[in-house]
N, CA, C and O of each residue as an XYZ file, in Angstrom:
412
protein
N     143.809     82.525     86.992
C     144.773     82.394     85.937
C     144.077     81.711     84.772
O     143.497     80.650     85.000
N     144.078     82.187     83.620
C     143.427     82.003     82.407
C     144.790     80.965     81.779
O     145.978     81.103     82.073
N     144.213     79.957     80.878
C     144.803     79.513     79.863
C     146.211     80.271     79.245
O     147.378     80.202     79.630
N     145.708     80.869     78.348
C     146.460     82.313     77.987
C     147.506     82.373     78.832
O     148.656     82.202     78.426
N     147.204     82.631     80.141
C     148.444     83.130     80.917
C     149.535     81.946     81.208
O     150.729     82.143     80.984
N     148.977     80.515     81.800
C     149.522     79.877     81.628
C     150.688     79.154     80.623
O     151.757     78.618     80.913
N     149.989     79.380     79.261
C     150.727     79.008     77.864
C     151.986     80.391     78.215
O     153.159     80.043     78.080
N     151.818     81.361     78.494
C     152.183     82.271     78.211
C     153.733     82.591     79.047
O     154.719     83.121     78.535
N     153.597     82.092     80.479
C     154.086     82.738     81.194
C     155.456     81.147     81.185
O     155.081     79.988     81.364
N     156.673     81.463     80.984
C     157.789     80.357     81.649
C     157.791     80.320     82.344
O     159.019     80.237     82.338
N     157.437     80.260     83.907
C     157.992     79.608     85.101
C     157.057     78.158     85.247
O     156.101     77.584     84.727
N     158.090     78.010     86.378
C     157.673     76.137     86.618
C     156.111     76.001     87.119
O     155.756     74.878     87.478
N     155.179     77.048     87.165
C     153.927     76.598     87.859
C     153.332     75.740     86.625
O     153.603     75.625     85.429
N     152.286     75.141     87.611
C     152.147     73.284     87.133
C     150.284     73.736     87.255
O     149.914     74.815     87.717
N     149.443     72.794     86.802
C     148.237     73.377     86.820
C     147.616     72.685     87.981
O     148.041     71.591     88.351
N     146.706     73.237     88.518
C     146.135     72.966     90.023
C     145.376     71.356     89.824
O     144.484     71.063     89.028
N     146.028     70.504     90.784
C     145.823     69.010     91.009
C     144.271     68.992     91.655
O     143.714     69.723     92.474
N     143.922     68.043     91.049
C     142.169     67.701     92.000
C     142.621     67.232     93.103
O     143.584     66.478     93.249
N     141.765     67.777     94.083
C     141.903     67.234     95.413
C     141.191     65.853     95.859
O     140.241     65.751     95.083
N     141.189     65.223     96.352
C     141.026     63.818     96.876
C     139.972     64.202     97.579
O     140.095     65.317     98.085
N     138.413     63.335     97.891
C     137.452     63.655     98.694
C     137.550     63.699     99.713
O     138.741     63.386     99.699
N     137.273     63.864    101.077
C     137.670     63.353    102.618
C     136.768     62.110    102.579
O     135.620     61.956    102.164
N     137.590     61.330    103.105
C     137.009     59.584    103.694
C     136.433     60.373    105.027
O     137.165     61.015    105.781
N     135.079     60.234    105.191
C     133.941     60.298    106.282
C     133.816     58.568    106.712
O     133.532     58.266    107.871
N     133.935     58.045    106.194
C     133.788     56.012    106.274
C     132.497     56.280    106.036
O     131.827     55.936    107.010
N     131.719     56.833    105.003
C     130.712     56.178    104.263
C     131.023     56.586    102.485
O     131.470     57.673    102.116
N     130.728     55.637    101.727
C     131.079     55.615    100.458
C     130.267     57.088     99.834
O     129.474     57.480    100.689
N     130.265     57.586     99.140
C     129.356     58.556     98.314
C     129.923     58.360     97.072
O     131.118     58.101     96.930
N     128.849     58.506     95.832
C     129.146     59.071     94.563
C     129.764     60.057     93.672
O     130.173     60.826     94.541
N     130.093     60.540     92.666
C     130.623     61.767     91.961
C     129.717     62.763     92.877
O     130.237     63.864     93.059
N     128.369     62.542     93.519
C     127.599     64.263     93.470
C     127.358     64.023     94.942
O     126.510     64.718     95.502
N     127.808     63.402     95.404
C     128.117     63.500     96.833
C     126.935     62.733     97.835
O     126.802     62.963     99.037
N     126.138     61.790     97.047
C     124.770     60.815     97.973
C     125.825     59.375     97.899
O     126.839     59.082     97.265
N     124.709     58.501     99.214
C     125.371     58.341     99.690
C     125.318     56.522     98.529
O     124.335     56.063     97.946
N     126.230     56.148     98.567
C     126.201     54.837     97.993
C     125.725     53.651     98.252
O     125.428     52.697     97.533
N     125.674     53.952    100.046
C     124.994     52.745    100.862
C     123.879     52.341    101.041
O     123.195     53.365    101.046
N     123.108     51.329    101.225
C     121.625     51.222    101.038
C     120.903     51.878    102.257
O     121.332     51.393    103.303
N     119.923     52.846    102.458
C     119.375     53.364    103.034
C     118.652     52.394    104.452
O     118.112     51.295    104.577
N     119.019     53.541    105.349
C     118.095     52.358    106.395
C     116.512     52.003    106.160
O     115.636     52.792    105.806
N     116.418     51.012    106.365
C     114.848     50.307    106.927
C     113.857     51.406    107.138
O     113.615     51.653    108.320
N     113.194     52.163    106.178
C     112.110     52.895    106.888
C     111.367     52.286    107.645
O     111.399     51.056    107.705
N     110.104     53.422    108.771
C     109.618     52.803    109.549
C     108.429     52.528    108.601
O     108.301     52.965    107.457
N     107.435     51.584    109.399
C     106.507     51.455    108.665
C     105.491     52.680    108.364
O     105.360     53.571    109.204
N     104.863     52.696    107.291
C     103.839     53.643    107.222
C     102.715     53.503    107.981
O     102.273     52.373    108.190
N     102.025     54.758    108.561
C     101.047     55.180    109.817
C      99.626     53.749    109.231
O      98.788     53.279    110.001
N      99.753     53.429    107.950
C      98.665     52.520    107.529
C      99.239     51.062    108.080
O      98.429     50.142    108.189
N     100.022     50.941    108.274
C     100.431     49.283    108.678
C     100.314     49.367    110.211
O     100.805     48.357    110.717
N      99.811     50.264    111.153
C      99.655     50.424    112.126
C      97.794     50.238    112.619
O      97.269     50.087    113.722
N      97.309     50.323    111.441
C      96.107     50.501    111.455
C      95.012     51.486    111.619
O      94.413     51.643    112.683
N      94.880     51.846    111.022
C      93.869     53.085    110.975
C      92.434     53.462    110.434
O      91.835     52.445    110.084
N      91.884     54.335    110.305
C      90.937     54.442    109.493
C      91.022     55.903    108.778
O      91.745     56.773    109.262
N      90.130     56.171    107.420
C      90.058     56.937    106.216
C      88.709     57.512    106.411
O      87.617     57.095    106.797
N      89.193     58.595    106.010
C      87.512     59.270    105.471
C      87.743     59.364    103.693
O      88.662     60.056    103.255
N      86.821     58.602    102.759
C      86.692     59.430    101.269
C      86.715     60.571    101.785
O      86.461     61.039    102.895
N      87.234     61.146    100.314
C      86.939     62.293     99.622
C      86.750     62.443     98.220
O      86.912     61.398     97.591
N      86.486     63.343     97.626
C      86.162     63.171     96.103
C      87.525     62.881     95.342
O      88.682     63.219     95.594
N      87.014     62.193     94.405
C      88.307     61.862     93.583
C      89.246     60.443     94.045
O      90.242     59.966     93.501
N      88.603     60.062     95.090
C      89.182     58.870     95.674
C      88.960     57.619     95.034
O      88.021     57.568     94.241
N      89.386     56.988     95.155
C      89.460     54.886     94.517
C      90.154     54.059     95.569
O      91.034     54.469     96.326
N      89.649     52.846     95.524
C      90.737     52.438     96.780
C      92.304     52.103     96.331
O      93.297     52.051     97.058
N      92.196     51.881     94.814
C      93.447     51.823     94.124
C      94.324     53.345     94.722
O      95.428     53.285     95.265
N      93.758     54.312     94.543
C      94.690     55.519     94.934
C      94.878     55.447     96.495
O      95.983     55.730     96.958
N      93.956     55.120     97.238
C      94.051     55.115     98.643
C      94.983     54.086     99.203
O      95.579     54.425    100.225
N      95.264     52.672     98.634
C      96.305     52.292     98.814
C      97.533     52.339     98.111
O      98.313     51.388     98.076
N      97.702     53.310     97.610
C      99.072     54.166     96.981
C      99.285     55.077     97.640
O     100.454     55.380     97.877
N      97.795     56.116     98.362
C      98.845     56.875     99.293
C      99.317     55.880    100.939
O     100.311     56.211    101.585
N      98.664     55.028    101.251
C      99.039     54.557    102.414
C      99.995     53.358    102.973
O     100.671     53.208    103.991
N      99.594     52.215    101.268
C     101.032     51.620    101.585
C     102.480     51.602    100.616
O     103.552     51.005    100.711
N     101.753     52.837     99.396
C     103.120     53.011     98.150
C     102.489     51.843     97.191
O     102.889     51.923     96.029
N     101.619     50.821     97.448
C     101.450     50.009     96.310
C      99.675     49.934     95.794
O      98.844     49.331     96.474
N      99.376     50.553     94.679
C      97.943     50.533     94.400
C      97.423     49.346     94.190
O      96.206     49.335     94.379
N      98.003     48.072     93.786
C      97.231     47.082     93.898
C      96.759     45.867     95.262
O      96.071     44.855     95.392
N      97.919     47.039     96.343
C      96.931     46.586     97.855
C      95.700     47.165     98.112
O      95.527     47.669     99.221
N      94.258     47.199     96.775
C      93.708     48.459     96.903
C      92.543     46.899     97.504
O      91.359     46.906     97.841
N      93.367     45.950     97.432
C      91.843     44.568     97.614
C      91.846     44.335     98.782
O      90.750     44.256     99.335
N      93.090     44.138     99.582
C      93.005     44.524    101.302
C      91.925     45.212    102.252
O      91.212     44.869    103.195
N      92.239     46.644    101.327
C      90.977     47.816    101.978
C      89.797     46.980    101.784
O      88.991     46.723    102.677
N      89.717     46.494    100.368
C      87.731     46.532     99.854
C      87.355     45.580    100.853
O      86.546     45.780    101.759
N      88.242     44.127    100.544
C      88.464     43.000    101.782
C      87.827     43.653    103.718
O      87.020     43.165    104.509
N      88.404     44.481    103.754
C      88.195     44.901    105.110
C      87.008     45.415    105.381
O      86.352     45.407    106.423
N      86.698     46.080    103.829
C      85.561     46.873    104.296
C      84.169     46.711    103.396
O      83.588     47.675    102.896
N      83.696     45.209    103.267
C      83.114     45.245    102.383
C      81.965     45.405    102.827
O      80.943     45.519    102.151
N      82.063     45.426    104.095
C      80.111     45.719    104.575
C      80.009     47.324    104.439
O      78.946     47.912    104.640
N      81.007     47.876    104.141
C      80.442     49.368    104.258
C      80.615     49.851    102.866
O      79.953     50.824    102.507
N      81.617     49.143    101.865
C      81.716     49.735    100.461
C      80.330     48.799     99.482
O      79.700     48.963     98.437
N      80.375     48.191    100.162
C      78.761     46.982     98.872
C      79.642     45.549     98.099
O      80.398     44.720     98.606
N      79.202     45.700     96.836
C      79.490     44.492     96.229
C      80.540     44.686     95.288
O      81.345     43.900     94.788
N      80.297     46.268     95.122
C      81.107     46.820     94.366
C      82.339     48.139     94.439
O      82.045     49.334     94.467
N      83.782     47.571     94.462
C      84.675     48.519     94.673
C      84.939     49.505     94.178
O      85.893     50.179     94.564
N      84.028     49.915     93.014
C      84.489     50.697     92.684
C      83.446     51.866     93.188
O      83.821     53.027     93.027
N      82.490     51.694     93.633
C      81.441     53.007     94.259
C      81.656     52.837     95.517
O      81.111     51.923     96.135
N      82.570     53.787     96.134
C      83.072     54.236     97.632
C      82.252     55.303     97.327
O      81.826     55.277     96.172
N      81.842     56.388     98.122
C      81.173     57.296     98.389
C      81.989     58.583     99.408
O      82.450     58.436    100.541
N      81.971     59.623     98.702
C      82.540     60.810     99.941
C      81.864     60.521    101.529
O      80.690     60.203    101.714
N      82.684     60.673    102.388
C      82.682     60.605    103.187
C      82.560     59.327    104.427
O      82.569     59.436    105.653
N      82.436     57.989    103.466
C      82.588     56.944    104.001
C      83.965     56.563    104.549
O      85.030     56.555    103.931
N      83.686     56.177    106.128
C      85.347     56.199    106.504
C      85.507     54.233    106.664
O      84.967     53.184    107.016
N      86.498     54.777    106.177
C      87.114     53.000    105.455
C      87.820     52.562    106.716
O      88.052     53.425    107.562
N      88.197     51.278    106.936
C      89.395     50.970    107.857
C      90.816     50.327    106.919
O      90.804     49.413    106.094
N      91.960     51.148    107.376
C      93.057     50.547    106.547
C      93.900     49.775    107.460
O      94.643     50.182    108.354
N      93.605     48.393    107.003
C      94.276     47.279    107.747
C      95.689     47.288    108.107
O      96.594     47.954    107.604
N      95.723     46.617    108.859
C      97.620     46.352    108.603
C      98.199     45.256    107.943
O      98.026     44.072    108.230
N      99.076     45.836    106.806
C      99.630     45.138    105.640
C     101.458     44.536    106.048
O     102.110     43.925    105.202
């Protein structure tokens, strides 16, 4: 039913009411996520302890962004591994396998 028809037509129809969301008993937003704070992820496979192989294009700044989400835990790694990276963090080398501590 168009506008038009509505204006148009006399009888008592009324225009269609919004419906009410269903209560699930968890809150959600207008677009339907959820409002509540997300559970506790588990920890990431790096807080378990592990080890890395470089690859090109690597830094330990990026390597601890992919493993614990924060690049300036990149001093942890160097910390851990300074007999195998040198004096200097910033020349890691392909294929040197790092150990990533647990943070």
């Amino acid at each position: 039913m168009g506008l038009f028809d509505f204006l148009s037509d006399k009888g008592e129809k009324k225009p269609v009411q919004p419906t009410q969301p269903k209560q699930t008993g968890s809150a959600t937003d207008f677009f339907g996520n959820s409002t509540q704070p997300a559970a506790t992820p588990a920890q990431p496979a790096a807080a378990q302890g592990e080890s890395y192989t470089v690859v090109s294009g690597d830094s330990l700044s990026k390597i601890a962004k992919r493993h614990y989400g924060d690049a300036a835990k990149w001093h942890q790694i160097y910390d851990a591994n300074k007999s195998t990276i040198g004096n200097d963090p910033d020349r890691i080398e392909v294929g040197q396998v790092l150990k990533l501590p647990k943070i």
